[in-house]
C-alpha positions as CSV (number, residue, x, y, z in Angstrom):
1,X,53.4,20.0,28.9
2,X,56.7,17.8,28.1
3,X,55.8,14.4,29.6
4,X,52.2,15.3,27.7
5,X,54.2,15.5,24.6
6,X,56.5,12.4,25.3
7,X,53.1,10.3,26.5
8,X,51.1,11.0,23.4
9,X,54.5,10.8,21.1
10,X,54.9,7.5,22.2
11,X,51.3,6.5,22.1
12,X,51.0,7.5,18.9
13,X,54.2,5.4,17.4
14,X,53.5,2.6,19.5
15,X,49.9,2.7,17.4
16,X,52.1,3.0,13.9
17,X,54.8,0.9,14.6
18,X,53.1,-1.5,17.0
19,X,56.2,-1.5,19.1
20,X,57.9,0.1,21.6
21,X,61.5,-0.3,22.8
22,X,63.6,1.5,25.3
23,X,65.6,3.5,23.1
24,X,62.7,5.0,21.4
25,X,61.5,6.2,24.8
26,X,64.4,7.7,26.0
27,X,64.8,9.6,22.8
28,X,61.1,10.4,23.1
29,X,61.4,11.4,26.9
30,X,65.0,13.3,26.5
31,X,63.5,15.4,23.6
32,X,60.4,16.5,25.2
33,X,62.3,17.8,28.2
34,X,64.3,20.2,26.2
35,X,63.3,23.8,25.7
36,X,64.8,24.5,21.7
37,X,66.0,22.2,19.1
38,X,68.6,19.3,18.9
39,X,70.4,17.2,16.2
40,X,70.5,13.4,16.3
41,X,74.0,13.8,17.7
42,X,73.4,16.0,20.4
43,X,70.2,13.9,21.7
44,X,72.1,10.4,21.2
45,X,75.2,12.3,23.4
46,X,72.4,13.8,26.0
47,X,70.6,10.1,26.1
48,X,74.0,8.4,27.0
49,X,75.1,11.2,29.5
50,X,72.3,10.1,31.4
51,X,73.4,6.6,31.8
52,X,71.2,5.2,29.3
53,X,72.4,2.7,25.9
54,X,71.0,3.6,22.9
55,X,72.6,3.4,19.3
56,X,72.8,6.4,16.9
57,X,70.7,4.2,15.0
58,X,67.8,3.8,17.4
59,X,68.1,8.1,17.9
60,X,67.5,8.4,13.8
61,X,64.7,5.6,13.7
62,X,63.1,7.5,16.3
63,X,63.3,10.6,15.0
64,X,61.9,9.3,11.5
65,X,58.9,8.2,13.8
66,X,58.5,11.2,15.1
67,X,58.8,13.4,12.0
68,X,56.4,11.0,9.9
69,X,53.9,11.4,12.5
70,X,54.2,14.7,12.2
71,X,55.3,15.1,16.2
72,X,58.4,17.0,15.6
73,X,59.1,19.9,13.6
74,X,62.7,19.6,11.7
75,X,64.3,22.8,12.0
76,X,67.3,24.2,9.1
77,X,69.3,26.6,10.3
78,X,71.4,26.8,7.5
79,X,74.8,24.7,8.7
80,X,73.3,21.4,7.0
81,X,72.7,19.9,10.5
82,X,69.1,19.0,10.7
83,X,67.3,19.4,14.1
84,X,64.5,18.7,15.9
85,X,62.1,20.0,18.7
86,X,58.6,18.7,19.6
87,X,55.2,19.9,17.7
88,X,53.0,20.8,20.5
89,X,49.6,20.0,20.6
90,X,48.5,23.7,20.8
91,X,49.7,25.2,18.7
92,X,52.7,26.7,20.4
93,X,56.2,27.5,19.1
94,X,59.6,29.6,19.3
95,X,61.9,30.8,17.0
96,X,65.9,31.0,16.9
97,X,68.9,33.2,17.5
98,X,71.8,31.4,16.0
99,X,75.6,32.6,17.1
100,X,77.9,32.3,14.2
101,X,81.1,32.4,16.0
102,X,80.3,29.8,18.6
103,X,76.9,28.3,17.2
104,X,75.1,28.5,20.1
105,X,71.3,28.3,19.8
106,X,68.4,30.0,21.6
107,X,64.8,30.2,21.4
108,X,62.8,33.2,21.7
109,X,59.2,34.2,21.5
110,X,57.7,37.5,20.4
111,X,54.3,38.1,20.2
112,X,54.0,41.0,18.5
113,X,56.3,39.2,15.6
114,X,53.3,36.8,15.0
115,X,51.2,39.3,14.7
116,X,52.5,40.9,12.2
117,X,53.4,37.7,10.5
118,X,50.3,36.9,10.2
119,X,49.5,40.3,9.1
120,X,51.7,40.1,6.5
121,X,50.9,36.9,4.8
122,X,47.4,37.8,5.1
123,X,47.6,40.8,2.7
124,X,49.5,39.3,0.2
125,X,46.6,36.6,0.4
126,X,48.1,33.5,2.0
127,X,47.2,31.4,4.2
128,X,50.4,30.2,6.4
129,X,50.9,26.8,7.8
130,X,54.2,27.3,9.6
131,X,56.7,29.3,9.6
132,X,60.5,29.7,10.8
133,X,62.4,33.0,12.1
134,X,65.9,32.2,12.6
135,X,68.0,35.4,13.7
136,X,71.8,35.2,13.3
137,X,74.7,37.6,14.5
138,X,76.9,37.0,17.8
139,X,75.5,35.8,20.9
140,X,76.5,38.6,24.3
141,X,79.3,36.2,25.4
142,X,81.2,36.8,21.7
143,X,80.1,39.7,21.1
């Protein structure tokens, strides 16, 4: 499902943009192997940590790309830090736990919660698009 992602991500900029460039697909390629969102910062430091150069710059370009093209979703969790995490061609998604003492982020995925999302929006008559759950308290390590 990732290197799907990554290969149609880049398609699809390449097709905007008419370019391609090896930073772009490193971001492209690092993002799409990671199982819950990132910021700029923590994709620029996980592109270099694998040996590879690419500016801050080149991470934020790409990310525009990406969001403009509607191939990420940008994710708030309320500490002004913007992230990111690929828009799946299915339809598929998580939702977070955020850690306020540490910060530490986790996906999770609850059925049953959609349900009743969906439920819920469709009684009060609308018709949802998206939508984010972000859970906060203390992750079991500061607990």
């Amino acid at each position: 499902m990732a290197q799907r992602w990554s290969d149609d991500a880049l398609a699809r900029l390449r097709a905007t943009s008419g370019r391609g460039g090896a930073a772009r697909r490193a971001v492209v390629e690092y993002l799409g192997r990671q199982n819950c969102c990132l910021s700029a910062q923590e994709i620029y430091d996980g592109v270099r940590g694998r040996g590879l150069r690419v500016g801050i710059a080149s991470v934020y370009r790409a990310l525009e790309g990406l969001d403009r093209g509607g191939l990420v979703q940008r994710i708030d969790l309320g500490d002004g830090v913007a992230r990111f995490e690929p828009v799946l061609p299915g339809g598929e998604h998580h939702h977070h736990f955020v850690c306020d003492d540490c910060g530490k982020v986790e996906p999770f995925e609850d059925p049953a919660l959609e349900v009743a999302l969906e439920r819920i929006a469709g009684g009060r008559g609308y018709d949802v698009e998206a939508h984010d759950v972000v859970l906060r308290g203390a992750c079991g390590e500061c607990r």
